[in-house]
N, C-alpha and C positions, 0 to 999 in steps of 0.2 A: 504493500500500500504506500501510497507517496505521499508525503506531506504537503504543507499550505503552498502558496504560491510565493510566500514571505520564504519558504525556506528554496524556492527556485533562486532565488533573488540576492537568499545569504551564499549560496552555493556558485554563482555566477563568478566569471574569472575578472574580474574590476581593474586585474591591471593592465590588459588587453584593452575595456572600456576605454580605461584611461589613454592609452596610445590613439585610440582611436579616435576620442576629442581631441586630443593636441596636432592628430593630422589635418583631422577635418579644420581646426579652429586655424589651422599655418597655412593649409591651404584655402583659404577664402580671404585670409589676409592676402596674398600671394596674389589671389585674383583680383583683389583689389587693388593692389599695385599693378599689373597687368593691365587694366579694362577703365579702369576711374578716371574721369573727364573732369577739372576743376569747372568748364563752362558748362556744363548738362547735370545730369542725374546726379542724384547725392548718394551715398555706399548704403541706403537703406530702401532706396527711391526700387520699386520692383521692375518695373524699364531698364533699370542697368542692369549690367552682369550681376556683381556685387549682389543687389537684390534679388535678382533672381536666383542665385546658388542658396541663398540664405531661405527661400520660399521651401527650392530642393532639399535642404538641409534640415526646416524643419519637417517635411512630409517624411524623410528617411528615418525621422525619430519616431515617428506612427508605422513603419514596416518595424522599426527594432520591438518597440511593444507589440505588433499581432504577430511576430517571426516567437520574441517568446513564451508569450500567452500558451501558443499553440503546442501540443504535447510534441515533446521529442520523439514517440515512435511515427505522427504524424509523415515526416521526412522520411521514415525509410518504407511505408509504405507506399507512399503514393511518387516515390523516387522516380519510377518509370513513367507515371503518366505525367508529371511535370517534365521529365525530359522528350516524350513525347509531343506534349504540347510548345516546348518551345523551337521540338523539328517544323511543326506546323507554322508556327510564325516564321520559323524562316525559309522554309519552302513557299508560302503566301507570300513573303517578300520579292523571293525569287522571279514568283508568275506575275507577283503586280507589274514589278520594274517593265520583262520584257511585254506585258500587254500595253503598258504606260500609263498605267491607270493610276488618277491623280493622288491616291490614296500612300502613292511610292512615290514622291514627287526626287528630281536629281538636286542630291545637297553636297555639294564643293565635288561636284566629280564621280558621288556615287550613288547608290539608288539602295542603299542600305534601311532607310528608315521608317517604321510605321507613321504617318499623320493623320489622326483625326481631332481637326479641330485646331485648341488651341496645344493640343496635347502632343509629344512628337518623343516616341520610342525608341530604341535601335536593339533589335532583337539579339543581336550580338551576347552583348553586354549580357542577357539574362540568360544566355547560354551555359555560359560557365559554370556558374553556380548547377544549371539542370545536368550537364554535361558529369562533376563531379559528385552530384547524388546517385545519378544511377551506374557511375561506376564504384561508388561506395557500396551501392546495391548488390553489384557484382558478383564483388571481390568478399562480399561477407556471406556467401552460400557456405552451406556445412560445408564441411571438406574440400574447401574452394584450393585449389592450387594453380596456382601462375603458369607454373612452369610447362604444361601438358597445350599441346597444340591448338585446340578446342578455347580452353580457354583465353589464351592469349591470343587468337583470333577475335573471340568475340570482345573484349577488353578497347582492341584495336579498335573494332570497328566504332565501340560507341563512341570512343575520340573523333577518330576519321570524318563518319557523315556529319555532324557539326561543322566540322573543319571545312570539309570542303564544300559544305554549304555556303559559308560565310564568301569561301573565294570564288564562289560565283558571283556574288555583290560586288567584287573588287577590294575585298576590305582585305590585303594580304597581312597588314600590320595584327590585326584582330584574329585572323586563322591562325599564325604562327604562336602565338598564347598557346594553342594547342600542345604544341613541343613540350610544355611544361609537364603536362602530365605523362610523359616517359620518365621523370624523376619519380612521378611518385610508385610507377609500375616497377621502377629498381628496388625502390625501398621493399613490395612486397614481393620480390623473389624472382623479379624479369632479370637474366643473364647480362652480368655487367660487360658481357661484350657486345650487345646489341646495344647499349649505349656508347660503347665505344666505335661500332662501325656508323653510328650515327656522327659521332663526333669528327672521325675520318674522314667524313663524306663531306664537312662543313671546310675544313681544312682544307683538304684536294679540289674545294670548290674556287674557295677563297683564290689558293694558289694557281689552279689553272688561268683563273680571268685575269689575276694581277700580272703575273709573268707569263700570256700567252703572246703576246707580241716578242718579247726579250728574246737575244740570240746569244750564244755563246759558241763565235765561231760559224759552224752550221748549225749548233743544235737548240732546238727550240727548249728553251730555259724553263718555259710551266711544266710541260712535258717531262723533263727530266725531274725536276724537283718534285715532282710527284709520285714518279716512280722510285727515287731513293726512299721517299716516305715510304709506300710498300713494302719495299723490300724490308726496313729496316725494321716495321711495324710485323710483318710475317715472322721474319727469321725470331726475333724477340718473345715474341706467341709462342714458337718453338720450347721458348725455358717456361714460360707462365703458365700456358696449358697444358702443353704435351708432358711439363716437368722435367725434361731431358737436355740439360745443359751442355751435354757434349756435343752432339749434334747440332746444337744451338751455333755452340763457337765454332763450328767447321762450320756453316752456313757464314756466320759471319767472313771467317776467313778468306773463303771463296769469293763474295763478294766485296770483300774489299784487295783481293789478288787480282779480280775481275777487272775494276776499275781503274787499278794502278796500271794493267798492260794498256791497255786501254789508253789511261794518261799516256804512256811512254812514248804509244802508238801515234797519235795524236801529234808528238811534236814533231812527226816527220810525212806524215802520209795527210789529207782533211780526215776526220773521223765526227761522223754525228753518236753521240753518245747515247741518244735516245735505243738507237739497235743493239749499242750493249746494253745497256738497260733490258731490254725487250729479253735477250738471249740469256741473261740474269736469272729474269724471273720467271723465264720456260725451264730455268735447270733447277731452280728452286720447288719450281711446282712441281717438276719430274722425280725430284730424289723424294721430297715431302708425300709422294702418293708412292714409291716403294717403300717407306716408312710404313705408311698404311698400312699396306698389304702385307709387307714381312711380320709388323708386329701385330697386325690386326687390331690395333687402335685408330678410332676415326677422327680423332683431337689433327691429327697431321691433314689426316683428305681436308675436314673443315678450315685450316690456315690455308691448303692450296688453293680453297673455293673461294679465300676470302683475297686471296690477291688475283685471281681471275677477275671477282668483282669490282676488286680495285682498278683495275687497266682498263676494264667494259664503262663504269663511271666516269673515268676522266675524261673519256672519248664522248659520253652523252652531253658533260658539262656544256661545251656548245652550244649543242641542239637546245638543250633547257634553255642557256642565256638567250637565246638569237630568236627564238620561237614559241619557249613559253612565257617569258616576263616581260611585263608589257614594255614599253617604249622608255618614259618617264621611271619605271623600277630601273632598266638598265642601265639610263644617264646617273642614279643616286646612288647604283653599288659604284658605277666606274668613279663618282665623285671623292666614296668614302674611304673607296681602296687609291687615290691619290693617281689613277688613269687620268683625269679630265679636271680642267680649274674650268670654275662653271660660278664665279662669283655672282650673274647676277641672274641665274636660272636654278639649275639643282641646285646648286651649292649655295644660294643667298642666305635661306632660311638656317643655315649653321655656321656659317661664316657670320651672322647678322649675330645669331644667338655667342659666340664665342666673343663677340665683341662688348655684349651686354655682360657677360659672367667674368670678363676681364677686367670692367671699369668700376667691378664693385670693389677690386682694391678686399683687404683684410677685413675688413669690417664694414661695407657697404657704404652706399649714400642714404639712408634709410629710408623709412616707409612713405613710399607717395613720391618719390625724390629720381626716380629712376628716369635718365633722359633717354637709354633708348627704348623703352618701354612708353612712358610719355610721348613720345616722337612716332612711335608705330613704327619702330624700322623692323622688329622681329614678328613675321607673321604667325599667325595662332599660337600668340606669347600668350595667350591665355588657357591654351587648352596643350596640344602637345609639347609645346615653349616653354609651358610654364616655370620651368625650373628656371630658366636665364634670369625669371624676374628675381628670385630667391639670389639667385647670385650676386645681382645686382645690386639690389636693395638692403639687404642683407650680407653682402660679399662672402668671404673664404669659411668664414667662422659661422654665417649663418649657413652655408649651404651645407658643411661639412655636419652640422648639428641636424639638418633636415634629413639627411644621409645615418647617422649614427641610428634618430629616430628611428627612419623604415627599419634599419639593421637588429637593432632591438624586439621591433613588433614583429620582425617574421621570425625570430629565435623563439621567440617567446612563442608563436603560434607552432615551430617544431617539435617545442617541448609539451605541449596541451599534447599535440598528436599523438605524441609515442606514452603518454601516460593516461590512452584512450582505452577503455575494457573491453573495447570491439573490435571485430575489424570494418566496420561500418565509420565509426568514430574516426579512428585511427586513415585509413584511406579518403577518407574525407578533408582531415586536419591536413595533411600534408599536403591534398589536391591546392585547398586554399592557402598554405604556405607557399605553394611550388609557381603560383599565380601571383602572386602577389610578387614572387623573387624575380619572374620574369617579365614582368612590368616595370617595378624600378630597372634591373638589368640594361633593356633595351631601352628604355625611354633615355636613361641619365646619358645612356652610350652614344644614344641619338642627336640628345642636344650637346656632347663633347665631342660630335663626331668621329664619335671611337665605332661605330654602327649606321647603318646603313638608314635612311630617314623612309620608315614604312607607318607613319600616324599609330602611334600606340599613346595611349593617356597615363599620366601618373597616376596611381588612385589619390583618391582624396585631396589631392592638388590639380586637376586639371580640371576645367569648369564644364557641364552637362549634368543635365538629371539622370540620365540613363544612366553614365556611369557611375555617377557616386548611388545611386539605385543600385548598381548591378555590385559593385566593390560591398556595399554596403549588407545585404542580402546572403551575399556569399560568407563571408565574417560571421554573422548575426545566426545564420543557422547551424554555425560550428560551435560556438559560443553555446548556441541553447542545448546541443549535444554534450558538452563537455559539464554544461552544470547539473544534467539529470545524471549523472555520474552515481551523487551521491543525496540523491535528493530521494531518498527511501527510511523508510521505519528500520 
């Protein structure tokens, strides 16, 4: 039997609460340096920004009371038919756009948003949270195990079809959130080398595009540098997986005896290195599948399978840049990877922002003070910008405190998770940890142009009701699982 609702109340985790007000309260200051016009609207006036976050901010405080009102097994019952219903809204979003029905009107480029009225949603945003309930759902079946094919298919897919929902709207910033929750699939027992071939792929990706122009000599410089990553990431596999270090070091051997004739070769004959490379990693995969077979362990066939994949990927890398990403994506990686100076097209919006976070100097120009904020030279300095204003306004000491915050609030949200008595709880905590890390992540990387500029919002710093709805939702039903913990007779 459960007790009062006073004892939901004493049971609730308050210092999470408390992170919580201090983002939300930094960031509407923030929008208000950002958005405030000393000639128009006052920081109260509901016309401005300012006022309007503040409308959003109090309506989020009426979802945190019905989010805890409502019984905690509420959410994992009805897990599946709320993530169901927010496939529906975003597949309705889908067909509105392409019918063009006014209801999907196009806002800055894309046709992401529900409007009726004065009311205006982004189905996105309430994905997540539906997204991480019914894989909470999951993953907490009796006897659920990760690791069996079956399940980690289906796992997959509930990420996926959201995902690639959303990048039918164009929203790639908003699908890529998605990645997040392969952290929290590690945590419950997905093979930490399908995070690392994921990782591989990011890297070989990065690499191919930066250095596919470069030559060295004849040989094309992505190309190779790709394939020593292979090679060196296989052979090493060798000691981790297979456990066999002997073998490990003659792999190593070979390919760097390989390389050296090669060099020698080189200084007398043209030599593209790309072909030793290639005849490298054919002997590699040849000896590694006799390994196989002599010792009939499969740990070796799966290192030769995974540098096949490797060489098969480098070579789609292309095809994906040239064919799948749109136009304006591939001017903002060439931008970020330092391919193209594009100061007043891709590259304005972070060059503008680097300019704002620079002149806040140690301790800013303070609140309301910021000229390129006041000046409007950083575009959507109120929404994915937002941080330039903190820097700004605030300088090194304020930004670096905004920074420690979020650091604080998603530790504190790892440690809720893992002292969760479910795996429902637990998969859950970590979903909304692993979201939250990959929103700061990209966003701050975004506007310090360490990351490629795909519109991702800060939580609780970037201005819209949908998102501080959707940030806000996600939190608050984790919160209400972690306080029925202990809230029994």
């Amino acid at each position: 039997m459960r007790n009062s609702k006073k004892s939901l109340w004493q049971t609730v985790d308050w210092i999470t609460i408390l992170f919580f007000v201090l983002l939300v309260a930094a960031g509407w200051l923030s929008i208000c340096g950002a958005s405030y016009d000393f000639d128009n609207a006052g920081l109260f006036d509901p016309s401005g920004r300012p006022g309007s976050q503040l409308i959003w901010i109090g309506s989020s405080v009426v979802l945190i009371f019905i989010i805890m009102m409502l019984d905690d097994k509420f959410y994992d019952v009805f897990a599946y038919l709320i993530y169901g219903f927010v496939i529906v809204l975003l597949i309705a979003t889908i067909v509105g756009a392409m019918a063009n029905l006014p209801f999907v009107p196009d806002i800055k480029g894309s046709r992401s948003w529900l409007v009726f009225g004065p009311i205006r949603l982004q189905p996105a945003e309430f994905a997540k949270f539906a997204t991480a309930l019914a894989l909470a759902k999951f993953m907490n079946g009796y006897g659920f195990k990760l690791n069996t094919p079956k399940n980690l298919f289906i796992a997959l897919l509930l990420i996926v079809v959201p995902m690639i929902a959303i990048l039918m709207q164009k929203e790639t910033g908003s699908a890529l959130v998605y990645l997040a929750f392969f952290l929290v699939l590690y945590r419950e027992g997905m093979s930490g080398y399908i995070l690392l071939a994921g990782i591989c792929a990011v890297l070989y990706f990065v690499t191919g595009i930066k250095y596919s122009e470069d030559l060295v000599g004849i040989t094309p410089l992505g190309e190779l540098l790709v394939m020593i990553m292979t090679l060196i990431i296989s052979t090493a596999l060798v000691g981790v997986v297979a456990k066999d270090k002997r073998n490990m070091l003659i792999l190593f051997g070979v390919v760097g005896f390989g390389y050296l004739a090669a060099y020698i070769a080189s200084l007398y004959i043209p030599l593209n290195f790309v072909w030793v490379s290639y005849g490298l990693i054919a002997l590699v995969i040849i000896y590694l599948l006799v390994l196989s077979l002599k010792k009939w362990v499969w740990s070796y066939a799966l290192i030769a399978f995974f540098a096949v994949l490797s060489v098969g990927f480098l070579y789609s890398v292309d095809y994906v840049f040239d064919n799948i990403l749109e136009p304006h994506q591939q001017v903002r990686i060439k931008v970020s990877l330092g391919l193209e100076d594009d100061p007043t097209g891709a590259g304005y919006n972070v060059n503008q922002s680097k300019i704002a976070i620079g002149s806040g100097g140690l301790t800013g120009k303070g609140f309301l003070n910021g000229t390129q904020t006041k000046l409007k030279y950083v575009p959507e300095q109120d929404t994915d910008f937002i941080f330039c204003t903190v820097g700004e306004e605030q300088g090194f000491v304020g930004a670096s405190a905004a920074l420690l915050l979020f650091g604080l609030f998603i530790l504190r949200l790892v440690w809720l998770a893992e002292r969760q008595n479910n795996a429902f709880g637990r998969v859950y905590g970590y979903s909304v940890a692993s979201i939250f890390f990959f929103h700061l992540l990209i966003n701050i990387g975004m506007v310090l142009g360490l990351t490629p500029v795909i519109g991702i919002p800060l939580p609780f710093f970037s201005y819209g009701g949908s998102s501080l709805w959707g940030f806000t939702i996600l939190l608050f039903i984790f919160l209400r699982l972690d306080a029925s913990r202990k809230v029994w007779h």
